[in-house]
Biopython code that builds the backbone (N, CA, C, O; Angstrom):
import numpy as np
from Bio.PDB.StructureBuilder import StructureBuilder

atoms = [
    (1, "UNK", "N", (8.926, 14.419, -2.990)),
    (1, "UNK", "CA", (9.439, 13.858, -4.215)),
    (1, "UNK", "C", (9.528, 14.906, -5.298)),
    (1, "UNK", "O", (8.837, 15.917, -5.170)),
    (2, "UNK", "N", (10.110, 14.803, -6.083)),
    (2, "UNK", "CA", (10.252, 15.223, -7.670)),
    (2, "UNK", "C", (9.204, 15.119, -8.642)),
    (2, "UNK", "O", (8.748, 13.989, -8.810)),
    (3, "UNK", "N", (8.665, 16.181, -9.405)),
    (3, "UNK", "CA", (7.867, 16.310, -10.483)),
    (3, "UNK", "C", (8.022, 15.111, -11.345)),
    (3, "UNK", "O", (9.099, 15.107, -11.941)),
    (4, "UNK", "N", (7.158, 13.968, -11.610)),
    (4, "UNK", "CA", (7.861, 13.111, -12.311)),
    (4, "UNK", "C", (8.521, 12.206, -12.318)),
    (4, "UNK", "O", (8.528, 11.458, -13.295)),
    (5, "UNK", "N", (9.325, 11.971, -11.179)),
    (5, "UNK", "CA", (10.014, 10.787, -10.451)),
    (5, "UNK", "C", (9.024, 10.092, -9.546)),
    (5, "UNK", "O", (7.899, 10.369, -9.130)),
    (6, "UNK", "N", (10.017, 8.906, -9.373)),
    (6, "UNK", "CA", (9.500, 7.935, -8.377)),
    (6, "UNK", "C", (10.055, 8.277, -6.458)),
    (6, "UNK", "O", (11.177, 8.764, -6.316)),
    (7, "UNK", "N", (9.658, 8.140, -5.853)),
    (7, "UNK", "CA", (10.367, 8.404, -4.398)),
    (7, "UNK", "C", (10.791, 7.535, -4.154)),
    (7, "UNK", "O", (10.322, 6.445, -4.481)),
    (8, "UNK", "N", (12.033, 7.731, -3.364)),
    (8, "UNK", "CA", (13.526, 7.447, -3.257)),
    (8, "UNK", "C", (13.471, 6.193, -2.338)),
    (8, "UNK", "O", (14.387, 5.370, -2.321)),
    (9, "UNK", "N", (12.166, 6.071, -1.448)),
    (9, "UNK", "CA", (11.871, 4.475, -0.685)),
    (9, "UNK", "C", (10.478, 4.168, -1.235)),
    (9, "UNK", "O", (9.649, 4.754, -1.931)),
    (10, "UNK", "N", (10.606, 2.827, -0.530)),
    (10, "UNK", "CA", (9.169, 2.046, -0.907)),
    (10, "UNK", "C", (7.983, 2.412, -0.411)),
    (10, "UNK", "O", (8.044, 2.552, 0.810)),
    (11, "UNK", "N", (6.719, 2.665, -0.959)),
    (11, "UNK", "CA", (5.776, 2.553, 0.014)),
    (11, "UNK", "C", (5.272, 1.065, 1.070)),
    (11, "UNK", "O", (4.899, 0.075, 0.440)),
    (12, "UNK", "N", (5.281, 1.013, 2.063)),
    (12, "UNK", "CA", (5.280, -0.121, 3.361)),
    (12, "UNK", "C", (3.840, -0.123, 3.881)),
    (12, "UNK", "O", (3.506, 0.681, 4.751)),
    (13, "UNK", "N", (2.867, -1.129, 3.296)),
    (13, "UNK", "CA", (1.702, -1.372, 3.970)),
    (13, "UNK", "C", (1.873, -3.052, 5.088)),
    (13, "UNK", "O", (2.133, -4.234, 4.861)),
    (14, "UNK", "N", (1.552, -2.228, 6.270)),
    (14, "UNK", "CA", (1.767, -3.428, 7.036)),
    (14, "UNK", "C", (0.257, -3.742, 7.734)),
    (14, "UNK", "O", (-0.351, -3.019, 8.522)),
    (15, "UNK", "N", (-0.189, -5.182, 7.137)),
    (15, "UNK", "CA", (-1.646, -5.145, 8.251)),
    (15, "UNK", "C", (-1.437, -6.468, 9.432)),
    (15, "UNK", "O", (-0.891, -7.569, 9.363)),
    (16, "UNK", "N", (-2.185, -5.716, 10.537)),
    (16, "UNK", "CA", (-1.532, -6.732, 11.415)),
    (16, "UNK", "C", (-2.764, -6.890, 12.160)),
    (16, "UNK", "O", (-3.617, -6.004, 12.114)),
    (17, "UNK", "N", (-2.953, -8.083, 12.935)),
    (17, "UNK", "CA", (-4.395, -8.484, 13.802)),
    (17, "UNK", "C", (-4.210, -7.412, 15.116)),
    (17, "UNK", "O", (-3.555, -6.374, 15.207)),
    (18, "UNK", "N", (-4.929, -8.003, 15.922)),
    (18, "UNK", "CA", (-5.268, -6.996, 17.351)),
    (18, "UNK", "C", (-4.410, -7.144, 18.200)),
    (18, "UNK", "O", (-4.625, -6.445, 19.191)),
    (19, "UNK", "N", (-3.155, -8.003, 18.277)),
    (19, "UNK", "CA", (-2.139, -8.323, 19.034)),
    (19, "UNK", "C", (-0.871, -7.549, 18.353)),
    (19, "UNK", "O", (0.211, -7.397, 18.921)),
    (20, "UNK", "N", (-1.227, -7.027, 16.870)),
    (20, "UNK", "CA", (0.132, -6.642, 16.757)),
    (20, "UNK", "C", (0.882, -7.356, 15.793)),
    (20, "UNK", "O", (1.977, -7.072, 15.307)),
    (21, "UNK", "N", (0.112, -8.356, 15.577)),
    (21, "UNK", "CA", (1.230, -9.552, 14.389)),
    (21, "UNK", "C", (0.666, -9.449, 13.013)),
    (21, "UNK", "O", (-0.555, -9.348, 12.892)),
    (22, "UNK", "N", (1.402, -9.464, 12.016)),
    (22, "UNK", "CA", (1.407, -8.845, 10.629)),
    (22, "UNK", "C", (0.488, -10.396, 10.520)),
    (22, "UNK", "O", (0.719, -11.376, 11.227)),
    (23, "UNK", "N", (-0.480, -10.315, 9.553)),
    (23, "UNK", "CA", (-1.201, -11.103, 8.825)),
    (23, "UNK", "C", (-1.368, -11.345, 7.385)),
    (23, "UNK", "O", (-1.916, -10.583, 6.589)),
    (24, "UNK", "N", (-0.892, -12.366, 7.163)),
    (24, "UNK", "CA", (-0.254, -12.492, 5.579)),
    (24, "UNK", "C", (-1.730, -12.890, 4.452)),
    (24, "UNK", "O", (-2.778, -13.313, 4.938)),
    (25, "UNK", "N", (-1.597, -12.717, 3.299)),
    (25, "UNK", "CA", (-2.420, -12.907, 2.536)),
    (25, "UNK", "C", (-3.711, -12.475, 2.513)),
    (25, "UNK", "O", (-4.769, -13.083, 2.351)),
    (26, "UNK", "N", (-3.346, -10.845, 2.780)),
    (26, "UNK", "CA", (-4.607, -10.228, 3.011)),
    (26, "UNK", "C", (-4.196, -9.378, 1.705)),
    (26, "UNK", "O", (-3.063, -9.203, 1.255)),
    (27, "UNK", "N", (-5.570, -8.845, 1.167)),
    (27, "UNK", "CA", (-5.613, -8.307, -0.256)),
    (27, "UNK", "C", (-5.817, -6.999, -0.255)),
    (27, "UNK", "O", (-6.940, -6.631, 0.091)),
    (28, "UNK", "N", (-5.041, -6.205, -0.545)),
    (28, "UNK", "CA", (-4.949, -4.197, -0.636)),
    (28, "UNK", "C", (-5.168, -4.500, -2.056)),
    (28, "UNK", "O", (-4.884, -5.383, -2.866)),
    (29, "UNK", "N", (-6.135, -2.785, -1.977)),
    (29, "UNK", "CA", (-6.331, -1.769, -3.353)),
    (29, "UNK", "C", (-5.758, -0.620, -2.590)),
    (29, "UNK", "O", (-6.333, 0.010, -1.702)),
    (30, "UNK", "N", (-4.391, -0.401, -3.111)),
    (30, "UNK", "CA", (-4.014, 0.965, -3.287)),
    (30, "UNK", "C", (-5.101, 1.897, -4.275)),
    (30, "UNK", "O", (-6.071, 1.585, -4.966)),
    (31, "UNK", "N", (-4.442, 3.146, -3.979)),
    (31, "UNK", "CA", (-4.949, 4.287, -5.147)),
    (31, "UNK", "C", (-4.519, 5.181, -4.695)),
    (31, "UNK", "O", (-4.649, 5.630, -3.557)),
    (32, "UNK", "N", (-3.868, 5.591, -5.677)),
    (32, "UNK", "CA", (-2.928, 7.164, -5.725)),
    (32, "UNK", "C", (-3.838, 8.204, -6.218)),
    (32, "UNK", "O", (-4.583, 8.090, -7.192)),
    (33, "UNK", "N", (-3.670, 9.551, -5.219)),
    (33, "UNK", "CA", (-4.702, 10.769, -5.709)),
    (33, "UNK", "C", (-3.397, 11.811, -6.404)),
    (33, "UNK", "O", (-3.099, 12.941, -6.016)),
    (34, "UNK", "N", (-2.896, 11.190, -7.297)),
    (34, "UNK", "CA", (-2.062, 11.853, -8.155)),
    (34, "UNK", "C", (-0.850, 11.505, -8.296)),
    (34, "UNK", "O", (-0.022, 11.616, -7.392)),
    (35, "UNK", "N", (-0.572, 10.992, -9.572)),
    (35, "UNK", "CA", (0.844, 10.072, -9.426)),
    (35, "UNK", "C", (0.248, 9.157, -9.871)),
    (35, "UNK", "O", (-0.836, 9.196, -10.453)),
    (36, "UNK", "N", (1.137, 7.922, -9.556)),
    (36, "UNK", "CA", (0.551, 6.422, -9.891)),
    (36, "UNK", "C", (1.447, 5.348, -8.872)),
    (36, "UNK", "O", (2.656, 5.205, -9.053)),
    (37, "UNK", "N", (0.978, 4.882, -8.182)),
    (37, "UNK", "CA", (0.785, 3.788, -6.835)),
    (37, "UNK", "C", (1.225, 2.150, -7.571)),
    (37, "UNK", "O", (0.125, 1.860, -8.043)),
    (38, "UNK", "N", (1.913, 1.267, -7.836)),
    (38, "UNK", "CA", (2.158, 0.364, -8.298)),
    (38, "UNK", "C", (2.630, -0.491, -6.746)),
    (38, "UNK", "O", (3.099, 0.046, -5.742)),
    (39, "UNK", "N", (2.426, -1.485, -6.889)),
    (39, "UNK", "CA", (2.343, -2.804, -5.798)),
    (39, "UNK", "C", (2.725, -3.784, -6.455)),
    (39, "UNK", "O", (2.001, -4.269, -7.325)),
    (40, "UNK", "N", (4.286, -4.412, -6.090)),
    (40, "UNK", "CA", (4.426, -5.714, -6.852)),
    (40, "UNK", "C", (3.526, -6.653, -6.386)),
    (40, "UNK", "O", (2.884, -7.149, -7.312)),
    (41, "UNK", "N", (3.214, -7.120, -5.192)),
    (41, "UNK", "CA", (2.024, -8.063, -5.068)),
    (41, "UNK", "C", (1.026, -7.642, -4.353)),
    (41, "UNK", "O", (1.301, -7.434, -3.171)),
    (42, "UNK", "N", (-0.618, -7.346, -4.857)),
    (42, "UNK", "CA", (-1.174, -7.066, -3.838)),
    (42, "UNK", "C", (-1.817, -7.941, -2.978)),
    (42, "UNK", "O", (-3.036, -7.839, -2.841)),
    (43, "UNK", "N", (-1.186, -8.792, -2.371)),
    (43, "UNK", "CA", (-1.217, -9.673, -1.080)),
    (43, "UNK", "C", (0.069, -9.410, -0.176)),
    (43, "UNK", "O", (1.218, -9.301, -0.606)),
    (44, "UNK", "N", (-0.259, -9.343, 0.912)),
    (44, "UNK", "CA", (0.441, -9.224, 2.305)),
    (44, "UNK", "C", (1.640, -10.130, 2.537)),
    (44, "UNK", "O", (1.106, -10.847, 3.383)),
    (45, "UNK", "N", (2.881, -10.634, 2.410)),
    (45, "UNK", "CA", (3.566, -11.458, 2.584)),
    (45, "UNK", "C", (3.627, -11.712, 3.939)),
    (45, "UNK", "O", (2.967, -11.071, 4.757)),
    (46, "UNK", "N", (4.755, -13.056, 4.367)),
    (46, "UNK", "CA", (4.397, -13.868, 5.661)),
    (46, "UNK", "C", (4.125, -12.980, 6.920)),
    (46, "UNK", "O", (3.476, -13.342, 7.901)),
    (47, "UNK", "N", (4.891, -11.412, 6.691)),
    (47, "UNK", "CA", (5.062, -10.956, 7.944)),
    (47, "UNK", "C", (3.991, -9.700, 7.525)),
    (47, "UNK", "O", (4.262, -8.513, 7.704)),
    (48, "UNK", "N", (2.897, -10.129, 7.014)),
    (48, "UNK", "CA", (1.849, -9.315, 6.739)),
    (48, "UNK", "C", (2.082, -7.497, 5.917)),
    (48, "UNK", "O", (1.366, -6.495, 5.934)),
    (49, "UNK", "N", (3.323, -7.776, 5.333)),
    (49, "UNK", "CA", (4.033, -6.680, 4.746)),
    (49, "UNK", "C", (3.204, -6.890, 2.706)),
    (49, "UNK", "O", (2.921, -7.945, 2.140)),
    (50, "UNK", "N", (3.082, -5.615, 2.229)),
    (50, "UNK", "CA", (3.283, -5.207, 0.685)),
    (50, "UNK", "C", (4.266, -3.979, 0.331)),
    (50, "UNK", "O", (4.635, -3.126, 1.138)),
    (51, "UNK", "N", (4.556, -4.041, -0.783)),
    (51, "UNK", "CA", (5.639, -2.799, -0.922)),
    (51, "UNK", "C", (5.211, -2.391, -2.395)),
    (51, "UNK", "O", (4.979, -3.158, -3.330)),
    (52, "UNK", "N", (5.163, -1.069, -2.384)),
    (52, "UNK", "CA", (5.086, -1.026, -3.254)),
    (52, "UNK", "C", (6.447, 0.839, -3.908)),
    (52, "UNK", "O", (7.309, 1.404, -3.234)),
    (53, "UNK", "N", (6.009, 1.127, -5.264)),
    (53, "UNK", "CA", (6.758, 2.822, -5.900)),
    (53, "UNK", "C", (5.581, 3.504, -6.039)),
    (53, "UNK", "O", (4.485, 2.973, -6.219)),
    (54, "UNK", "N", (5.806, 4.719, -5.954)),
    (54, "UNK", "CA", (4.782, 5.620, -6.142)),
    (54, "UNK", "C", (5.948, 7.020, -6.543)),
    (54, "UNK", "O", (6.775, 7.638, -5.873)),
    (55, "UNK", "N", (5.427, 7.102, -8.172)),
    (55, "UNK", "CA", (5.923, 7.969, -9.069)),
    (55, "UNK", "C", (5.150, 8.928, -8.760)),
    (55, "UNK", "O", (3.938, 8.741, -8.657)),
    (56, "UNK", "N", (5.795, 10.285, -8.529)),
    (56, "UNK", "CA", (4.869, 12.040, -8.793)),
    (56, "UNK", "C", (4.112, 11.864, -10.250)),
    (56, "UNK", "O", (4.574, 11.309, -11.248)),
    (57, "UNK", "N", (2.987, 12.410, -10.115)),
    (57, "UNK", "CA", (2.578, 13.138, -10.942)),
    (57, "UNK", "C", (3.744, 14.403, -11.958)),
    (57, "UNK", "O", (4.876, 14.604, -11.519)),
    (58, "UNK", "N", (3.274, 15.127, -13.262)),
    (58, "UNK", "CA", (3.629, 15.805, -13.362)),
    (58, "UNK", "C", (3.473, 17.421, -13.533)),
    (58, "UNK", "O", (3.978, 18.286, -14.248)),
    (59, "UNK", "N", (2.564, 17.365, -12.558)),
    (59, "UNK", "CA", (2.624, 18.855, -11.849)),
    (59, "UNK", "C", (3.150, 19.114, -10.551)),
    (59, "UNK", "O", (3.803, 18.134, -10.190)),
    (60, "UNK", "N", (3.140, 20.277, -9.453)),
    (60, "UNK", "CA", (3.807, 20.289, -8.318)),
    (60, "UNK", "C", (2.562, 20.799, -7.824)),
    (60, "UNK", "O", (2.038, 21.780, -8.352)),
    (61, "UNK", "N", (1.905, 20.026, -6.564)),
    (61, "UNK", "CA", (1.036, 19.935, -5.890)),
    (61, "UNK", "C", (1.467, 19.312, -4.497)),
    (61, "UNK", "O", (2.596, 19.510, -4.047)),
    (62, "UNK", "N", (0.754, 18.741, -4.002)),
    (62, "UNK", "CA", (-0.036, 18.001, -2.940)),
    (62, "UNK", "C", (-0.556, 16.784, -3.415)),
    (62, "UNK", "O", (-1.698, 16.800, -3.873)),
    (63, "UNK", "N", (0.342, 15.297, -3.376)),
    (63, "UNK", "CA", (-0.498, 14.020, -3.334)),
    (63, "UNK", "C", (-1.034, 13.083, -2.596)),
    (63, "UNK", "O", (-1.272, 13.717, -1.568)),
    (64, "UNK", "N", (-1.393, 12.002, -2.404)),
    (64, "UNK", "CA", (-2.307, 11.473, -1.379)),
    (64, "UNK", "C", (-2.286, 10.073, -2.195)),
    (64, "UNK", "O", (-2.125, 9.838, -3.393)),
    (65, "UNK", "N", (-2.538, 9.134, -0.939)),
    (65, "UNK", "CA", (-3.192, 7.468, -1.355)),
    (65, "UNK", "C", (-4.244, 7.063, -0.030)),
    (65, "UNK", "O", (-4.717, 7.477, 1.029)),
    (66, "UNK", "N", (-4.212, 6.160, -0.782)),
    (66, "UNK", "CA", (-5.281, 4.958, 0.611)),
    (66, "UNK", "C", (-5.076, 3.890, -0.133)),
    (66, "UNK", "O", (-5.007, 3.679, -1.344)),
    (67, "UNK", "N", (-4.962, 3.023, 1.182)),
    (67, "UNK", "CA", (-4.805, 1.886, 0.861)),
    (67, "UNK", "C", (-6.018, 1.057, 1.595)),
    (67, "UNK", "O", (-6.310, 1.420, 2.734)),
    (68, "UNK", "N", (-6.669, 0.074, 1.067)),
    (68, "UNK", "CA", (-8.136, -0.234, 1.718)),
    (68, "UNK", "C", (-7.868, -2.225, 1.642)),
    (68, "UNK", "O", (-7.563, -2.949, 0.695)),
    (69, "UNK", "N", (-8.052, -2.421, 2.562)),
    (69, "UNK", "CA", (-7.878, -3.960, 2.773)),
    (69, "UNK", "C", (-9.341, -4.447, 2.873)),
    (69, "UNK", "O", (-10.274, -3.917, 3.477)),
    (70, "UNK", "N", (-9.317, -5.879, 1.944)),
    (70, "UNK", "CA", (-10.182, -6.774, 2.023)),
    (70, "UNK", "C", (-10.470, -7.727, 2.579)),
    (70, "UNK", "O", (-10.243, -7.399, 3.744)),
    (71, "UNK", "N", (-10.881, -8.883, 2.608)),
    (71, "UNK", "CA", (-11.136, -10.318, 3.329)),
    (71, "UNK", "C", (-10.593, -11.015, 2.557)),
    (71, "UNK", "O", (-10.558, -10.633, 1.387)),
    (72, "UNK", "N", (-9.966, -12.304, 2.928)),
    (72, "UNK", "CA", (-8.980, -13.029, 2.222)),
    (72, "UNK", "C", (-9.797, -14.241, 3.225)),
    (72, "UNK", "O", (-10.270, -13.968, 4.329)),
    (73, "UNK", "N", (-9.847, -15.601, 2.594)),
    (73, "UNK", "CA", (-9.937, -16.727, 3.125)),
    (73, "UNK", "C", (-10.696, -16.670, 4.126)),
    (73, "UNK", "O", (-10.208, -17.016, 5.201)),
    (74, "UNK", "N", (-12.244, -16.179, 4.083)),
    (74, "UNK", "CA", (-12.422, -15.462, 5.265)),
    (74, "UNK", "C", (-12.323, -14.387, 6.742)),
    (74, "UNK", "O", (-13.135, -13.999, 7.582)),
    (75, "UNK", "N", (-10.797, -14.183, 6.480)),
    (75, "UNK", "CA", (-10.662, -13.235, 7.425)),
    (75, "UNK", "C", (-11.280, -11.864, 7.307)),
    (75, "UNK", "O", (-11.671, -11.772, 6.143)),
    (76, "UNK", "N", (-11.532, -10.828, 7.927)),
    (76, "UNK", "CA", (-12.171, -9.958, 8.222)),
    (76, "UNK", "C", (-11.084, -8.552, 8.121)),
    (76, "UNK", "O", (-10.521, -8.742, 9.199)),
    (77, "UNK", "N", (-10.737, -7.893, 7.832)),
    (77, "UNK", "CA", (-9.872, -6.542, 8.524)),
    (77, "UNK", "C", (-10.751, -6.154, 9.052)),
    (77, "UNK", "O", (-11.922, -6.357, 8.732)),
    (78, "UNK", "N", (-10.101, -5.098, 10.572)),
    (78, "UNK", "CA", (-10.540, -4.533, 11.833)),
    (78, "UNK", "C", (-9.918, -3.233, 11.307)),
    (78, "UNK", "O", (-8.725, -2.943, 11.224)),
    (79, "UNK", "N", (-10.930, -2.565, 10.992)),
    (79, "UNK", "CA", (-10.216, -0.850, 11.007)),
    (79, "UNK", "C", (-10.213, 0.044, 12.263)),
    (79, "UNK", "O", (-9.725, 1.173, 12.215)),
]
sb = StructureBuilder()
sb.init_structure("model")
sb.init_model(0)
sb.init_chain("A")
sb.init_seg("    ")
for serial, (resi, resn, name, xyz) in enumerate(atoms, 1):
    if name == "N":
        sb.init_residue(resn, " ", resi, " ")
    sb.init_atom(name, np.array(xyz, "f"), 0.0, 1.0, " ", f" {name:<3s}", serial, name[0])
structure = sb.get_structure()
């Protein structure tokens, strides 16, 4: 990406159970290690998908995220 801009696609967090199938209404904390990480919803929609932009910082480096999933309605994430 560009000093300052946003990148040109979405960031795509997909969480899915042990078979493979996206699991909806599970709750991410992004965090951007430089820049800034924005998530229109942080819950998982039906097909266990979030999307979010992630703007550069404005220096020229090396950036980084994680995205860390929680328990929702009892469910568990399997890392």
């Amino acid at each position: 990406g560009t000093v300052g801009s946003a990148l040109a696609s979405p960031i795509v967090v997909r969480v899915t159970d042990a078979l493979g199938n996206g699991v909806p209404n599970m709750r991410i904390a992004p965090t951007a290690f430089g820049g800034e990480l924005t998530f229109a919803s942080t819950l998982t929609d039906p097909q266990g998908q979030a999307s979010g932009t992630w703007r550069m910082g404005t220096q020229a480096g090396t950036y980084g995220a994680s995205i860390a999933v929680t328990s929702v309605n009892g469910i568990e994430p399997v890392a």
